[in-house]
C-alpha positions as CSV (number, residue, x, y, z in Angstrom):
1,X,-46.9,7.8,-15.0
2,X,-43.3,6.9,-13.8
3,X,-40.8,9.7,-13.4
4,X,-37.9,10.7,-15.8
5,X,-35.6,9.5,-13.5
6,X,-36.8,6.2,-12.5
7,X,-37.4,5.6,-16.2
8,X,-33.3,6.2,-16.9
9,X,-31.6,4.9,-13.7
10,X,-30.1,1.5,-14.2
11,X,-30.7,-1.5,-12.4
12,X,-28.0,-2.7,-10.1
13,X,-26.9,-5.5,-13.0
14,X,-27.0,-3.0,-15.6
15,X,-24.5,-0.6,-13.5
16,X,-22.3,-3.6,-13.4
17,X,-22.2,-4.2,-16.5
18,X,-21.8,-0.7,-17.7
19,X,-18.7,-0.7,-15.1
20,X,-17.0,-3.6,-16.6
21,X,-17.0,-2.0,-19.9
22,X,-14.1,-0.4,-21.1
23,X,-14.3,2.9,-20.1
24,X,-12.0,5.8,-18.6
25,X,-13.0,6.9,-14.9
26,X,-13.4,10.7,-13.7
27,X,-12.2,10.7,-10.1
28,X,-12.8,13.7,-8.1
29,X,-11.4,14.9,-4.8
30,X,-11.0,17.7,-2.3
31,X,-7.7,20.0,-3.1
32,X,-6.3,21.7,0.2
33,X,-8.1,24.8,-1.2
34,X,-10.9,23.8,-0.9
35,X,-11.7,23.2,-5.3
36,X,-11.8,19.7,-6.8
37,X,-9.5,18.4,-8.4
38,X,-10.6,16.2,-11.1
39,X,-8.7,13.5,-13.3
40,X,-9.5,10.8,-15.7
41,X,-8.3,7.3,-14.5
42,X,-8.2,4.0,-15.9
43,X,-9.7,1.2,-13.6
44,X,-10.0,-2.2,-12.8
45,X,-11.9,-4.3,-9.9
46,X,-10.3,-6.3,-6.9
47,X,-13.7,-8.5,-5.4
48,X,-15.9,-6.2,-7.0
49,X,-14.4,-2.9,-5.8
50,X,-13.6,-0.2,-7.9
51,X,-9.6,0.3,-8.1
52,X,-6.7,2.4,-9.6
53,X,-3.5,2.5,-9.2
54,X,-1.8,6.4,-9.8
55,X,1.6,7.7,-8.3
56,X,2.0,8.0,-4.5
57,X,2.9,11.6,-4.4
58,X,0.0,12.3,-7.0
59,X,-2.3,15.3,-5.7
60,X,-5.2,13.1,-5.9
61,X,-3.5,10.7,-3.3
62,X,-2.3,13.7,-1.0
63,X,-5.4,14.9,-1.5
64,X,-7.2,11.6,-0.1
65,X,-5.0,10.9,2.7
66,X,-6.2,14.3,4.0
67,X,-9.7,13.8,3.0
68,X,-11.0,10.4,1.8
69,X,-14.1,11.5,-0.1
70,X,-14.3,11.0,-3.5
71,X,-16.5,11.0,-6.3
72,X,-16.1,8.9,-9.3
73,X,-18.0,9.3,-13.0
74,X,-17.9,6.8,-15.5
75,X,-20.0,8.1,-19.0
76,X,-20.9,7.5,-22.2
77,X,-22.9,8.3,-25.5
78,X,-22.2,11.0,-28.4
79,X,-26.1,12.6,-28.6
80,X,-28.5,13.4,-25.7
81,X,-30.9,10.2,-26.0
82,X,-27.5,7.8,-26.1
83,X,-26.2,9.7,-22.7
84,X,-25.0,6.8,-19.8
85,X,-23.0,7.4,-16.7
86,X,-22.6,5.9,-13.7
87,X,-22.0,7.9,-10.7
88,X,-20.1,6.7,-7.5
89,X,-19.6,8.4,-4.2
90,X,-18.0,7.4,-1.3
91,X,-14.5,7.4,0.2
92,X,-11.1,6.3,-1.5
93,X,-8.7,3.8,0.7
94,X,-5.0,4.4,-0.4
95,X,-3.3,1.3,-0.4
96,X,0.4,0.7,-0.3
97,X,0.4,-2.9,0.3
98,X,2.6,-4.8,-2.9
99,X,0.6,-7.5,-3.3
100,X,-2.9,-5.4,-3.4
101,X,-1.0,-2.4,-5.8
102,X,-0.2,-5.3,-8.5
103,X,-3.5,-6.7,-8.5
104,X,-5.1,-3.4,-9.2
105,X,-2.5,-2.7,-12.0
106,X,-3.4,-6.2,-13.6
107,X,-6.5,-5.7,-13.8
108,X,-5.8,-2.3,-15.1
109,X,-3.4,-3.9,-17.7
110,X,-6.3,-6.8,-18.6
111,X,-8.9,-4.3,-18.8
112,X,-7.1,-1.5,-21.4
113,X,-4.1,-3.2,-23.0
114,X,-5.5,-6.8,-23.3
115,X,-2.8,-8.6,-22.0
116,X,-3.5,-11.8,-20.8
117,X,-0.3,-14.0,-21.1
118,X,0.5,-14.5,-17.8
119,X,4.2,-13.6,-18.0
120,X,3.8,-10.3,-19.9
121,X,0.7,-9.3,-17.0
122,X,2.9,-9.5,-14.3
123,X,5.9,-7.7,-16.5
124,X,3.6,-4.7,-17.7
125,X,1.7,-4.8,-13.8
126,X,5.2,-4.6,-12.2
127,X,6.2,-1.5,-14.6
128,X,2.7,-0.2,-13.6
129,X,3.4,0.0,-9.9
130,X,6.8,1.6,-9.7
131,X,6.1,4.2,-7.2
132,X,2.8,4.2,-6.7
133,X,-0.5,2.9,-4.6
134,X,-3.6,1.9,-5.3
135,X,-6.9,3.3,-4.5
136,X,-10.1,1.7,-3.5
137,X,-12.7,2.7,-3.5
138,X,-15.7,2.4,-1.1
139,X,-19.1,2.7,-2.6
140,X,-21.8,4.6,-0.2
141,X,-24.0,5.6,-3.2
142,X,-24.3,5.1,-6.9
143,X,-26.7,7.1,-9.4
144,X,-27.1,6.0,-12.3
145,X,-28.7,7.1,-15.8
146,X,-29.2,5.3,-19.3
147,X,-30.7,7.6,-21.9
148,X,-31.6,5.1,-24.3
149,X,-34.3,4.1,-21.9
150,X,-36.3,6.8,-22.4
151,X,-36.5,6.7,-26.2
């Protein structure tokens, strides 16, 4: 009889999937103290990557140029047997480079406000990046669990 866990995890297509849904990201990282510091994020994708764009002097960017590790957790469901999450670990690449910042805050702005008319994407993107970097992030391991799978 298959273990719980291999029962829930997620295949690799269903992981991407759950990704591209509209969901809000947790991102954790490692405060100079030594706790985590833990924020939700909105995301998007550049070539498959996870990506968010946040303030340059944000602790979560200090906190990356320091230490690169992160942890990401993307969840949902209401009751126990509708539980999904996906989580990612690996390390977060700040990125200050213009072009790469407003492709991660279009696809921010496509992904939660539905924007798609080119003009007004490049007009909310560019009020998106005023002061601020993106974050990639680097996938070394994914864990993933689906609830519903079980039932």
């Amino acid at each position: 009889m298959p273990k719980r866990r291999d029962i829930i995890r997620m295949t690799p297509d269903e992981v991407d999937d759950f990704l591209a849904g509209r969901h809000t990201m947790n991102i954790a990282t490692h405060s100079p103290d030594g706790t985590i510091h833990l924020v939700a994020m909105w995301y998007g994708f550049i070539d498959g990557a996870p990506v968010f764009e946040t303030y340059a002097k944000s602790q979560k960017v200090l906190n990356l140029r320091r230490n690169p590790n992160i942890t990401a957790l993307v969840e949902d469901g209401d009751d126990y047997d509708e539980l999904r999450g996906v989580e990612l670990v690996g390390t977060g690449e700040v990125i200050e480079d213009r072009d790469i910042l407003m492709e991660a805050a279009r696809s921010v702005v496509t992904r939660y406000y539905g924007i798609d008319d080119p003009a007004a994407l490049d007009a909310a993107a560019e009020a998106l990046s005023h002061k601020r970097v993106a974050i990639r992030i680097h996938v070394d391991k994914v864990v993933s669990w689906d609830h519903r799978k079980a039932v």
